[in-house]
C-alpha positions as CSV (number, residue, x, y, z in Angstrom):
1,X,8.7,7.4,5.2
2,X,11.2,10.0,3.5
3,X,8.3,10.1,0.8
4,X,5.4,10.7,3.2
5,X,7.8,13.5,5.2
6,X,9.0,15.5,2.2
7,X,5.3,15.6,0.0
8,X,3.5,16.4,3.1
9,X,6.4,19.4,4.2
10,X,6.2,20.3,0.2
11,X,2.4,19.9,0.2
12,X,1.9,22.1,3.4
13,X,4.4,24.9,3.0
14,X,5.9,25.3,-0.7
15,X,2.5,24.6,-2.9
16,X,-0.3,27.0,-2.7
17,X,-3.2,24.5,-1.4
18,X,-5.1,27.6,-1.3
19,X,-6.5,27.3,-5.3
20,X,-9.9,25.0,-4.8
21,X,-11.1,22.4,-2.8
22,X,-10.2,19.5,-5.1
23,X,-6.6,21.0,-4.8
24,X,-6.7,20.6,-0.9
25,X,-8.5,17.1,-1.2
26,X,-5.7,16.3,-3.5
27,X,-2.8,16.9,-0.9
28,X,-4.8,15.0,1.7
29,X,-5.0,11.5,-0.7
30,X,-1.8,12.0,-1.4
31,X,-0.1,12.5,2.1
32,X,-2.6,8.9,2.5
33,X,-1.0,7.3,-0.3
34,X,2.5,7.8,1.0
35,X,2.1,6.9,4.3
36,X,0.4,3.7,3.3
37,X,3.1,2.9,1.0
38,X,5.7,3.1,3.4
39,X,4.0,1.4,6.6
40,X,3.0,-1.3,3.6
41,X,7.1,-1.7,2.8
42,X,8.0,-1.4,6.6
43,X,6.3,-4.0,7.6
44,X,6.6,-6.5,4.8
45,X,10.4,-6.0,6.0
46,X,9.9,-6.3,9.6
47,X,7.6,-9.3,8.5
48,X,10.5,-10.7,6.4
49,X,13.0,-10.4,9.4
50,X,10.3,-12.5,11.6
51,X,10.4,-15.1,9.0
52,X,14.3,-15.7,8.9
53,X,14.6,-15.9,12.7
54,X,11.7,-18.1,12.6
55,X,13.0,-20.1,10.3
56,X,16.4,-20.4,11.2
57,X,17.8,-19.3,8.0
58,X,16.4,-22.1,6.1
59,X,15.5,-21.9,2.4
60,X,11.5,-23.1,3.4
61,X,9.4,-21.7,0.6
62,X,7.2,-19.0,2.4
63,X,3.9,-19.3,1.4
64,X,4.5,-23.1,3.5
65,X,5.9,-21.1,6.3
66,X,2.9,-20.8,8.9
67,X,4.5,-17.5,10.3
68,X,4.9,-16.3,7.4
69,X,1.4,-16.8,6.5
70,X,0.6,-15.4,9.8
71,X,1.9,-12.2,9.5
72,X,0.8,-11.7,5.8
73,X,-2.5,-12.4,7.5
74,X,-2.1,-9.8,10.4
75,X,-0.6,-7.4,7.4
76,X,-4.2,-7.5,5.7
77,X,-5.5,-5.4,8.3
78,X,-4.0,-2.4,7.1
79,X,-6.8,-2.6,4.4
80,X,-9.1,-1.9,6.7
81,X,-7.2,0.8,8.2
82,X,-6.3,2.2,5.4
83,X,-10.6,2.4,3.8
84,X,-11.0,4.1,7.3
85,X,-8.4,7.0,6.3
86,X,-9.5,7.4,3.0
87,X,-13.2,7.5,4.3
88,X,-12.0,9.8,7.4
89,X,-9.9,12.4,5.8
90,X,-10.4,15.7,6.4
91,X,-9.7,18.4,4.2
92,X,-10.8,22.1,4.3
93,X,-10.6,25.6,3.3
94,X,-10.7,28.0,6.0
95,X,-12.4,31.8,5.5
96,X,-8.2,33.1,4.9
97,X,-8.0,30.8,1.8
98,X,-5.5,28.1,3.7
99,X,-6.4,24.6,3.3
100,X,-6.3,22.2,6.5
101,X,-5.7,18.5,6.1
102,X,-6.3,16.1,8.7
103,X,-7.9,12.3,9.5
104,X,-10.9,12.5,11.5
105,X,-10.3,10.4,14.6
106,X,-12.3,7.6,14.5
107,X,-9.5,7.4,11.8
108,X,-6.7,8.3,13.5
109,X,-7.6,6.4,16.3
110,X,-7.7,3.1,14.5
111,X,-4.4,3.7,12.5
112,X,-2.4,4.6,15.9
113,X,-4.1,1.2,17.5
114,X,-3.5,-0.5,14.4
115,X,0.2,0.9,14.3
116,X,1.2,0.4,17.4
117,X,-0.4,-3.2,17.7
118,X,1.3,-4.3,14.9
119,X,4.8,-3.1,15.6
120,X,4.1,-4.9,18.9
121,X,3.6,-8.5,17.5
122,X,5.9,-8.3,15.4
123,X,9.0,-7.2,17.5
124,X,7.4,-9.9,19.7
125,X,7.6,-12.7,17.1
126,X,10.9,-11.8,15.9
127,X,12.3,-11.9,19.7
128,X,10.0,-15.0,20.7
129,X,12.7,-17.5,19.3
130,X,15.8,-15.5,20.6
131,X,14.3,-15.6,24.3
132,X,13.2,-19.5,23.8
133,X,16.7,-20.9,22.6
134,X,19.3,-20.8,26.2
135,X,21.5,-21.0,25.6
136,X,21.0,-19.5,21.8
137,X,22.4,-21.8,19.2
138,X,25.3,-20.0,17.2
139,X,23.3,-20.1,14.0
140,X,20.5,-18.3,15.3
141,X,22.2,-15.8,17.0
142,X,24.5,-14.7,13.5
143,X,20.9,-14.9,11.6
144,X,19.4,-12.5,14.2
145,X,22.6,-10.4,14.0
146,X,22.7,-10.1,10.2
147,X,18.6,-8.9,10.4
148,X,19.6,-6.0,13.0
């Protein structure tokens, strides 16, 4: 997220995007790029903290795991999310020379559903065992402890 903030500042206010088109088309892929990678390592984390609660700590091999599975599956629909701002990026040269970047927002849309629906399940699934277990069991609540 550092990444995506300090290209994009860099990109908007200390290059000159002003040079050609493909320059300003440039800046737009690669504010995309950033901010794909970093949602992409955010959630494989927050995914990774669902599977030890779920788990309970135990050394279960995750591809065996079914939430584990689960939420690799729910994961995969960043790759549709992520076509649809590659295919709905904006980026433009007005008359003054400056360039404008943006997501069109049948793009935007989708990524701030898909964003916030995501972050949703899984803060769900990693609290769903911490609200089932009263009183919680010691083990669980020093494994949910440690992933904080």
């Amino acid at each position: 997220s550092w990444l995506f903030v300090f290209f994009a500042g860099l990109l908007a206010s200390g290059i000159s995007l002003s040079w050609s088109q493909t320059t300003c088309s440039l800046a737009i892929y690669t504010c995309i790029s950033f901010y794909a990678i970093s949602k992409i390592f955010i959630y494989a984390f927050l995914s990774e903290k669902v599977y030890i609660v779920w788990t309970g700590g135990n050394q279960n091999s995750r591809l065996k795991a079914r939430v584990y599975r689960v939420c690799a599956v729910v994961l995969l629909g960043y790759v549709v999310v992520g076509t649809l701002t590659v295919i709905g990026r904006d980026s433009t040269i007005r008359r003054d020379g400056v360039c404008i970047i943006g997501l069109k927002s049948y793009a935007t849309i989708s990524l701030i559903v898909y964003d916030m629906s995501l972050n949703i399940f899984l803060t769900a699934m990693f609290l769903w065992p911490l609200w089932l277990s009263h009183p919680m069991s010691p083990k669980l609540r020093s494994i949910a402890k440690r992933t904080l």
